[in-house]
One Martini backbone bead per residue (centre of mass of N, CA, C, O) as a GRO file, in nm:
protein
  327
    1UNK     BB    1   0.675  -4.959   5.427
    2UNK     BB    2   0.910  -4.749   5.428
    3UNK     BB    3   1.068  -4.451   5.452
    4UNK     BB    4   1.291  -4.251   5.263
    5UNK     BB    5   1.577  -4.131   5.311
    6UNK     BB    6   1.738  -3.829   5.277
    7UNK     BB    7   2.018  -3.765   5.255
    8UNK     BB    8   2.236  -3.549   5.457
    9UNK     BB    9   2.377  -3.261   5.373
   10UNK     BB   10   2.622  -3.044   5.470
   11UNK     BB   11   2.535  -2.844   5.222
   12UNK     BB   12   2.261  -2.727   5.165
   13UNK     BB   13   2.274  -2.523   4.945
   14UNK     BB   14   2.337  -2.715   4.686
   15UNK     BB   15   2.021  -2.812   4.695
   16UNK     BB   16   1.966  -2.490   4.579
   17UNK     BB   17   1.834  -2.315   4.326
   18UNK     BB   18   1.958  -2.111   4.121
   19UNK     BB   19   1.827  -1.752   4.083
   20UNK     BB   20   1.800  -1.507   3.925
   21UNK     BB   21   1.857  -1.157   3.942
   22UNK     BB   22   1.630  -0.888   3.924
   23UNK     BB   23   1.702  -0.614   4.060
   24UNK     BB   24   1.901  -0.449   3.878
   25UNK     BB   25   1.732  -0.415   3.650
   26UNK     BB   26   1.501  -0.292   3.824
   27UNK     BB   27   1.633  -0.072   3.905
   28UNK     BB   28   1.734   0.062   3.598
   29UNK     BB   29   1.402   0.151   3.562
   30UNK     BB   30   1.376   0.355   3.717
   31UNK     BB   31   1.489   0.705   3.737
   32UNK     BB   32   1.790   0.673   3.642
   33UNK     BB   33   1.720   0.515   3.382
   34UNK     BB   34   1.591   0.769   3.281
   35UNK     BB   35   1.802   0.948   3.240
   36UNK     BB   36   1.982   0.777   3.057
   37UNK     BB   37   1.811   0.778   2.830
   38UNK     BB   38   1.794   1.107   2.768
   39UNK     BB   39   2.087   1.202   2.745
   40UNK     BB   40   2.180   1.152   2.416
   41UNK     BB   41   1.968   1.339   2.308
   42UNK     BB   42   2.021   1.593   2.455
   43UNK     BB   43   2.289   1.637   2.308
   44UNK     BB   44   2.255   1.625   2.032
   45UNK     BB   45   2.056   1.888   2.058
   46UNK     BB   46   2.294   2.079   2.160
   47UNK     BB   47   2.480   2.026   1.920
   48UNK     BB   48   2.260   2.153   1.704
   49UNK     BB   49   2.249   2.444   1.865
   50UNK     BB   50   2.538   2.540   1.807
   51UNK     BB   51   2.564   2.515   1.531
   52UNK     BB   52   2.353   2.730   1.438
   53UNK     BB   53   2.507   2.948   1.628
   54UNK     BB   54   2.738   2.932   1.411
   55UNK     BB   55   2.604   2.974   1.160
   56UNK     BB   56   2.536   3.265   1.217
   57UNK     BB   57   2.737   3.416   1.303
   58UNK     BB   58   2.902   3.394   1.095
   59UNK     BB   59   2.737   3.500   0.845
   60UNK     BB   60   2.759   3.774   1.002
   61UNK     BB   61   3.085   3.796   1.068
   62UNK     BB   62   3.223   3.760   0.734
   63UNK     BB   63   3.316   4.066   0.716
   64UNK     BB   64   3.507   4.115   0.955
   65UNK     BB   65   3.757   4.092   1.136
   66UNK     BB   66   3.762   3.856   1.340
   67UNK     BB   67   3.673   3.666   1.074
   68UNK     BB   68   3.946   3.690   0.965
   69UNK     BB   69   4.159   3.626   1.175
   70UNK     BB   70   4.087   3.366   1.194
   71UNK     BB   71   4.088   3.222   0.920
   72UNK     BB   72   4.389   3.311   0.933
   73UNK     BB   73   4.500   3.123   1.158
   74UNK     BB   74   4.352   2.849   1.030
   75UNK     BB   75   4.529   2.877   0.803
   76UNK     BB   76   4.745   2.766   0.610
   77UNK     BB   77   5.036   2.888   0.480
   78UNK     BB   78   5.056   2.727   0.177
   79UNK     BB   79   4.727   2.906   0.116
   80UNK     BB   80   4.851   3.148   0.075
   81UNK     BB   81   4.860   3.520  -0.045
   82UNK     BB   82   5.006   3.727  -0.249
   83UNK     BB   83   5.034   4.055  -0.250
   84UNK     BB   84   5.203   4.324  -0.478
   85UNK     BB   85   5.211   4.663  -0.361
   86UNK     BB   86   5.291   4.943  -0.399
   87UNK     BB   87   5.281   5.185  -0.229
   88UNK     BB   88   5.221   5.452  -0.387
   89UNK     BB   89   4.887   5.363  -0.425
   90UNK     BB   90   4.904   5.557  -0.119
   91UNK     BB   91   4.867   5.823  -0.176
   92UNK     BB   92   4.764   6.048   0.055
   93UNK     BB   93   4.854   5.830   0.315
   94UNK     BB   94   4.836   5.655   0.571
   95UNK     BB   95   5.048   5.360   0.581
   96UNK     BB   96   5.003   5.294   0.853
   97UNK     BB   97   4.708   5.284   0.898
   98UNK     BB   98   4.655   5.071   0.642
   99UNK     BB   99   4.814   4.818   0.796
  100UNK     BB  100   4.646   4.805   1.044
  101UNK     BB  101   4.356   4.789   0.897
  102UNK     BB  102   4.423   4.558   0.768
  103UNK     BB  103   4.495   4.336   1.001
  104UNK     BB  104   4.243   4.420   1.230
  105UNK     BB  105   3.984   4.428   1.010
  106UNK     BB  106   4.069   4.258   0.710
  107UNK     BB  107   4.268   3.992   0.757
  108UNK     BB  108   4.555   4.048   0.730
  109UNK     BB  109   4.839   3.862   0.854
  110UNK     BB  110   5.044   4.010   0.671
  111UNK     BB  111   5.293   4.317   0.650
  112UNK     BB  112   5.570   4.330   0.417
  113UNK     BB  113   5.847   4.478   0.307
  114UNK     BB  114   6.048   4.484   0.036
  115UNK     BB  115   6.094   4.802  -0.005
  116UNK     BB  116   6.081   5.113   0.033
  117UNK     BB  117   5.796   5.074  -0.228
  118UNK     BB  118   5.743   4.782  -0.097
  119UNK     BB  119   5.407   4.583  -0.051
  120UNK     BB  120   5.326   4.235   0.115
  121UNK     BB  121   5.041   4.091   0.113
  122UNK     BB  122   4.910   3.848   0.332
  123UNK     BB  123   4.677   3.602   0.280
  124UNK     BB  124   4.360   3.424   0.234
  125UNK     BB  125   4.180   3.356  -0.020
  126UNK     BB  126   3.926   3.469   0.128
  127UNK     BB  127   4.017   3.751   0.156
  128UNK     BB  128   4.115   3.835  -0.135
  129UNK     BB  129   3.811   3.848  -0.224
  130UNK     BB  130   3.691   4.036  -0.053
  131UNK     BB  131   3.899   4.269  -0.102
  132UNK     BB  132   3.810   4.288  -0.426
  133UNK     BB  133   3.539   4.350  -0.389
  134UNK     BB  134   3.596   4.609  -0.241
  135UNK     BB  135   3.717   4.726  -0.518
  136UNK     BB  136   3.532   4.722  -0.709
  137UNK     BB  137   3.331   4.895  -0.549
  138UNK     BB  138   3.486   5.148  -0.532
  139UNK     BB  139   3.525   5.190  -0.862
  140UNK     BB  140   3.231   5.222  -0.897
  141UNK     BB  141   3.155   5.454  -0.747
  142UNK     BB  142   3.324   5.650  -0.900
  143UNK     BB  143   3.229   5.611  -1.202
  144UNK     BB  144   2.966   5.708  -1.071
  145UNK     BB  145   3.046   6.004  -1.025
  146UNK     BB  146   3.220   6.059  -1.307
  147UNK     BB  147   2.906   6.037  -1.455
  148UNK     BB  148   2.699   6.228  -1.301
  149UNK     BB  149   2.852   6.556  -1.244
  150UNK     BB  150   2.876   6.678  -0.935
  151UNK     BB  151   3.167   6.642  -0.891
  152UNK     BB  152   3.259   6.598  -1.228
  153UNK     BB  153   3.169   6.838  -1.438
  154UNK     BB  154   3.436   6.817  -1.630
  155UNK     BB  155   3.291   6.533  -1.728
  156UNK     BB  156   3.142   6.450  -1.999
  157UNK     BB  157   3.251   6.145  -2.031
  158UNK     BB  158   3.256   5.801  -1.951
  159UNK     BB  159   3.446   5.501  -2.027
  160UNK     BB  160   3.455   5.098  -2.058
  161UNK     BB  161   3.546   4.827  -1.933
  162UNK     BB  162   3.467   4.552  -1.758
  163UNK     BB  163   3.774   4.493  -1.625
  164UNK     BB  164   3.892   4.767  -1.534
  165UNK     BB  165   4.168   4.855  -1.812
  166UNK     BB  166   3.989   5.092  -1.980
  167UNK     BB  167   3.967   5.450  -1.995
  168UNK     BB  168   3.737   5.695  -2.152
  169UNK     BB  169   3.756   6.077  -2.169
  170UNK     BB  170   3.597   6.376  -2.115
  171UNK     BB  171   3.662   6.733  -2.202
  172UNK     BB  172   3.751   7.043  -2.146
  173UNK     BB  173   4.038   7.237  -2.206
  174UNK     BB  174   3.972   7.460  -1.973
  175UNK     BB  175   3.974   7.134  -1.776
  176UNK     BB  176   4.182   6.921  -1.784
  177UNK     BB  177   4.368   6.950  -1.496
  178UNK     BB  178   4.111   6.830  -1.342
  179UNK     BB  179   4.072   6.573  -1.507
  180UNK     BB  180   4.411   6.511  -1.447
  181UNK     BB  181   4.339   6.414  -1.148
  182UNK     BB  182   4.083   6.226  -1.200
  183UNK     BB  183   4.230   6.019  -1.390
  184UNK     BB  184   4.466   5.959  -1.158
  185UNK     BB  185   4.247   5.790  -0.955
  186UNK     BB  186   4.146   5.628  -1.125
  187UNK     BB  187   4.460   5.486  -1.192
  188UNK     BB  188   4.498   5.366  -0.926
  189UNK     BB  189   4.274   5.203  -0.817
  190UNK     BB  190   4.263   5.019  -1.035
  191UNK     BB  191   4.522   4.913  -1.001
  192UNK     BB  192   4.474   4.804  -0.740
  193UNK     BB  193   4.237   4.567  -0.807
  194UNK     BB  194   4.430   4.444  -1.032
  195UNK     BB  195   4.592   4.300  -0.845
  196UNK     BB  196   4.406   4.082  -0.721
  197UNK     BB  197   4.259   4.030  -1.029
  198UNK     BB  198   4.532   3.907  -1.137
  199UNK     BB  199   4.650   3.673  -0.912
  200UNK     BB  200   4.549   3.447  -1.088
  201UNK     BB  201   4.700   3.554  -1.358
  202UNK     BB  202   5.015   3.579  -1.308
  203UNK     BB  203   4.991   3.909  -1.344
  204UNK     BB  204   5.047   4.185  -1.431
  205UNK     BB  205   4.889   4.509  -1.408
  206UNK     BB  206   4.686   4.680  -1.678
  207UNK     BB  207   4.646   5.067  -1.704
  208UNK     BB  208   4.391   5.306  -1.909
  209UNK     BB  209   4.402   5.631  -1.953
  210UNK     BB  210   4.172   5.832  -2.151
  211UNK     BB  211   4.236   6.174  -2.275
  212UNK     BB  212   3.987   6.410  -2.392
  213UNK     BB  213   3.950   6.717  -2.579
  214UNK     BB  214   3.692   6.903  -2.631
  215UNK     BB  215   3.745   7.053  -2.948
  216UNK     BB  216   3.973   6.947  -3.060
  217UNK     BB  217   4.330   6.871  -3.189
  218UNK     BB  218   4.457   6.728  -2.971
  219UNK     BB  219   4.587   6.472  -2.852
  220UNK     BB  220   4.558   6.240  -2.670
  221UNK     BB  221   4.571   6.134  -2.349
  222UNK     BB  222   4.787   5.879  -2.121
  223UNK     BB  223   4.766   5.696  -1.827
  224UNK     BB  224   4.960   5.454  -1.687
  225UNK     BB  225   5.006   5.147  -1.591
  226UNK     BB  226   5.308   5.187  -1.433
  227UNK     BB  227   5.460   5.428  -1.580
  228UNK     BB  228   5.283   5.676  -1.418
  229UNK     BB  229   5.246   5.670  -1.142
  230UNK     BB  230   5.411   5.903  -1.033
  231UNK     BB  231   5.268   6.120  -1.162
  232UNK     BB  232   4.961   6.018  -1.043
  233UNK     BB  233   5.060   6.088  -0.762
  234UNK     BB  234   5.100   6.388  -0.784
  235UNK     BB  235   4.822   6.469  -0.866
  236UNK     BB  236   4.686   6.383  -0.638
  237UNK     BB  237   4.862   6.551  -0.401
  238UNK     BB  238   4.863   6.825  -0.632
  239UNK     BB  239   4.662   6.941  -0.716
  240UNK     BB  240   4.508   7.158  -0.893
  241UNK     BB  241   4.318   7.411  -0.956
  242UNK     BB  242   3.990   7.448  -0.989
  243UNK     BB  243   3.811   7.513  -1.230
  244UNK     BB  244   3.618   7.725  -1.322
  245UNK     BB  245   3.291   7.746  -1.424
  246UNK     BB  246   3.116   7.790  -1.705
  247UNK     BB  247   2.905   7.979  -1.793
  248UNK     BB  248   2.541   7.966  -1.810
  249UNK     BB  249   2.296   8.046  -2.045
  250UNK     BB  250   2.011   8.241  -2.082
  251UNK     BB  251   1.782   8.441  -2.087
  252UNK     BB  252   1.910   8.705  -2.322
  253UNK     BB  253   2.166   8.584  -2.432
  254UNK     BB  254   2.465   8.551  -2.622
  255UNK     BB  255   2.582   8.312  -2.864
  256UNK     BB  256   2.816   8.118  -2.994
  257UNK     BB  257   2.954   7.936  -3.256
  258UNK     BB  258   3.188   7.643  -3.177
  259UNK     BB  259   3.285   7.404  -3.419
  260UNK     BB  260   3.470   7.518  -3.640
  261UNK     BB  261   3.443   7.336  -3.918
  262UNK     BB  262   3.158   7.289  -3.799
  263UNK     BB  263   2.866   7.244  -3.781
  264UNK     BB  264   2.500   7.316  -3.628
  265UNK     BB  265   2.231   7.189  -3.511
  266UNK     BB  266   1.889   7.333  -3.583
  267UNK     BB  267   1.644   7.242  -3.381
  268UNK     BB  268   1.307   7.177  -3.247
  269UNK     BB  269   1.425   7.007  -2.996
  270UNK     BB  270   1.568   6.894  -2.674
  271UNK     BB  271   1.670   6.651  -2.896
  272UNK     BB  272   1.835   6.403  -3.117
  273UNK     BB  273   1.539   6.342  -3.243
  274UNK     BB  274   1.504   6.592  -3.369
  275UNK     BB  275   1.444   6.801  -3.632
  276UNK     BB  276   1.605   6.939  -3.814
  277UNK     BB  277   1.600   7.284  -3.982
  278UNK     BB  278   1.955   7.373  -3.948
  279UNK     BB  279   2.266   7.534  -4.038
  280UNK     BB  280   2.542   7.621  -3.919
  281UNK     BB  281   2.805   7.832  -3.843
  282UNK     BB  282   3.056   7.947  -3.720
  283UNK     BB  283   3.024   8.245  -3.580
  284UNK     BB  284   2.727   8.230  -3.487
  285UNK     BB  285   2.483   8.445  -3.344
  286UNK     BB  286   2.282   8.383  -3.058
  287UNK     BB  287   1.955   8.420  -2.904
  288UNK     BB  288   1.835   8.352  -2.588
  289UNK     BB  289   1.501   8.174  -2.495
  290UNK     BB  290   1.594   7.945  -2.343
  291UNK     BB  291   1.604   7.650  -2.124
  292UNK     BB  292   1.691   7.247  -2.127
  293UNK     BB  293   1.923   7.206  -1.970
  294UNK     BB  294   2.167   7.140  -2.236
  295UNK     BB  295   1.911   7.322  -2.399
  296UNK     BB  296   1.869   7.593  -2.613
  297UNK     BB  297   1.685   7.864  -2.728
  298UNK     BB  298   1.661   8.020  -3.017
  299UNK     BB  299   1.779   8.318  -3.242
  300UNK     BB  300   1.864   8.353  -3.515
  301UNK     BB  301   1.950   8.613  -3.741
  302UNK     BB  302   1.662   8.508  -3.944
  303UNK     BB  303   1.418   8.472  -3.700
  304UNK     BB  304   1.484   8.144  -3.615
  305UNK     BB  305   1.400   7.877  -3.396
  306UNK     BB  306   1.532   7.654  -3.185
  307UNK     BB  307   1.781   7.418  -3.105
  308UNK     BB  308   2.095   7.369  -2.879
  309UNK     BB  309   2.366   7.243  -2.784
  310UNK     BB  310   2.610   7.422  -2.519
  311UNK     BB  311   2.828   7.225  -2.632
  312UNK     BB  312   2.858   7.440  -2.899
  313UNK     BB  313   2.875   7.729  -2.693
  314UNK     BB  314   2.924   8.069  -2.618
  315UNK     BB  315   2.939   8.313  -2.490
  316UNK     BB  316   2.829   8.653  -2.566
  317UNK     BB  317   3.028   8.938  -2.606
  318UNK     BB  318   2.996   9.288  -2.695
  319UNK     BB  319   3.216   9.497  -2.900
  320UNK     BB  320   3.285   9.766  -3.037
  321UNK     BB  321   3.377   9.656  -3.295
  322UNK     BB  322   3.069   9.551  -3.333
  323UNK     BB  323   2.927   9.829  -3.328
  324UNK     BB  324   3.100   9.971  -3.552
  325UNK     BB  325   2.991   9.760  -3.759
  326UNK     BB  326   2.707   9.831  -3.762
  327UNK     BB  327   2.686  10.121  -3.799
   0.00000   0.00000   0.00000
C-alpha cells in the first residue's frame, strides 16, 4: 500500500493549536508584582499611624484656642449657642480684650452687641462646656480663698449651696465695708458662671449673697443678681478702702468679754470640745497669759485660768476713770 498524504493547507497555521501564553502571568510574578502586592497594606498601616497621631493631636489640644476655632469653624450654624451676658459682669475689664481673647484664644466664633451693655456670644456646645468648666473652676477657686482667711482675713465665715446660686457670709461690723465689696465679686463671678450653667435650663440666672456682720443687731444685708448688678459692679470698680486689721490680743494684754446679751463660756483648752470650766458675762475683763490660734489663755478677775475664743473679746486698755474707781 502506499502511503496516504496529508493534504497541505495553505494557511500552516490554522492546523498548529495555540497554547496559551503563560509570560505575562510569569512577568507579574516577578519583582514590579511583588511590590504592588505590599502597597495596600503599606497604605493602610500609613493611615492607622496618621489617625492616631490626629488622635493624639486632638487629645493634647483640645483645651487650645486653635481646636477650638477649629471645631468652631467645622459645627453647622444652627447647633451653636448663644450665651447673653451683660458688659456689666466685666466691670473692672477692658471689654475689648476680653472680646479678643474669647474669639482668638477660647474659640468663641463670633460676638455681637445686643445694646449698648448686652455682649451675645456665638459658640459650639463644645466650647460652651470648656467656658462653663472654666468659670465653675475659677469661681471654686475664688469661694476658697474666701474661705482661706489670708487673703480675705475680714470673712469670718462663708458657706453655699452646691449649684452657686446662694451664699452665706459672716464678717466683723468694723470690716463690712471691704467685706461687701469682697461679696460683690462674688456676685458677678457666680453671675457669670449661671449664665453658660443656666443656658441648658432655658432660664435667667439668679445669684444671692447674704452679708451678716458678726455680734450685731443689724438685719441681714443681701446682694442679688440681676437685681443689684450696677451696684455690685460700683463696688467692684471703687471699692472701699481696706480696713485695719484689729490687734490681735498678746501675753501681757487685757481683753474684755463683748458678748452683748449673751455669756462666754471659760474653756480648759483651745477647742469647744473642751469642759466648760465657768460662764463670764459681758464686760468682764480679763488677763491674757498665752494665745493658741483664735483662743487665748486667760486669767478671770477671781483668779481662775481657762480658754476664751478671740472673737468674743476686743483689747481692753484701763482709762483713768477705771483707775480712779480702783483707788
Amino acid at each position: 500500500m502506499g502511503d496516504i498524504k496529508r493534504p497541505h493547507s495553505e494557511n500552516e497555521d490554522e492546523d498548529v493549536i495555540k497554547m496559551p501564553d503563560y509570560r505575562k502571568r510569569n512577568e507579574s510574578g516577578g519583582p514590579a508584582g511583588e511590590r504592588n502586592r505590599w502597597m495596600v497594606p503599606l497604605a493602610l498601616l500609613l493611615l492607622i499611624i496618621v489617625a492616631i497621631g490626629i488622635f493624639l493631636f486632638v487629645g493634647k489640644r483640645r483645651q487650645s484656642g486653635l481646636y477650638r476655632w477649629l471645631m468652631g469653624r467645622f459645627t453647622l450654624a444652627e447647633q451653636e449657642v448663644q450665651i447673653i451676658l451683660p458688659a456689666t459682669l466685666f466691670a473692672g475689664r477692658d471689654i475689648d480684650e476680653i472680646i479678643t481673647k474669647a474669639v482668638e484664644e477660647k474659640g468663641v466664633s463670633e460676638i455681637n452687641w445686643l445694646d449698648e451693655n448686652t455682649l451675645v456670644f456665638n459658640m459650639s456646645p463644645e466650647t460652651k462646656e470648656i467656658l462653663q468648666e472654666e468659670a465653675a473652676g475659677m469661681l471654686e477657686e475664688r469661694v476658697a480663698a474666701m474661705k482661706g482667711g489670708r487673703q480675705y482675713p475680714y470673712i469670718l465665715d462663708l458657706s453655699h449651696d452646691s449649684p452657686f446660686r446662694e451664699f452665706y457670709l459672716v464678717t466683723r461690723p468694723e470690716q463690712a465695708g471691704s467685706a461687701r465689696a469682697a461679696a460683690a465679686e462674688l456676685l458677678i463671678q457666680a453671675a457669670y458662671y449661671q449664665h453658660f450653667a443656666a443656658a441648658d435650663e432655658k432660664k435667667d440666672p439668679v445669684v444671692k449673697v447674704t452679708i451678716e456682720t458678726d455680734k450685731s443687731e443689724e438685719p441681714p444685708e443681701m446682694l442679688v443678681y440681676p437685681a443689684d448688678l450696677d451696684r455690685a459692679s460700683a463696688l467692684v470698680e471703687n471699692p472701699p478702702e481696706p480696713t485695719p486689721e484689729p490687734e490681735t490680743p498678746s501675753a501681757g494684754d487685757k481683753v474684755i468679754v463683748t458678748t452683748g446679751p449673751d455669756n462666754l463660756n471659760l474653756r480648759s483648752g483651745p477647742e469647744i470640745t473642751y469642759l466648760i470650766i465657768d460662764i463670764l458675762s459681758s464686760g468682764t475683763v480679763l488677763e491674757v497669759i498665752g494665745t493658741e490660734g483664735a483662743w487665748l489663755e486667760v486669767i478671770t478677775p477671781d483668779g481662775k485660768e481657762g480658754w476664751v475664743h478671740g472673737n468674743y473679746v476686743e483689747l481692753y486698755t484701763e482709762t483713768e476713770t477705771d483707775t480712779d474707781e480702783t483707788d
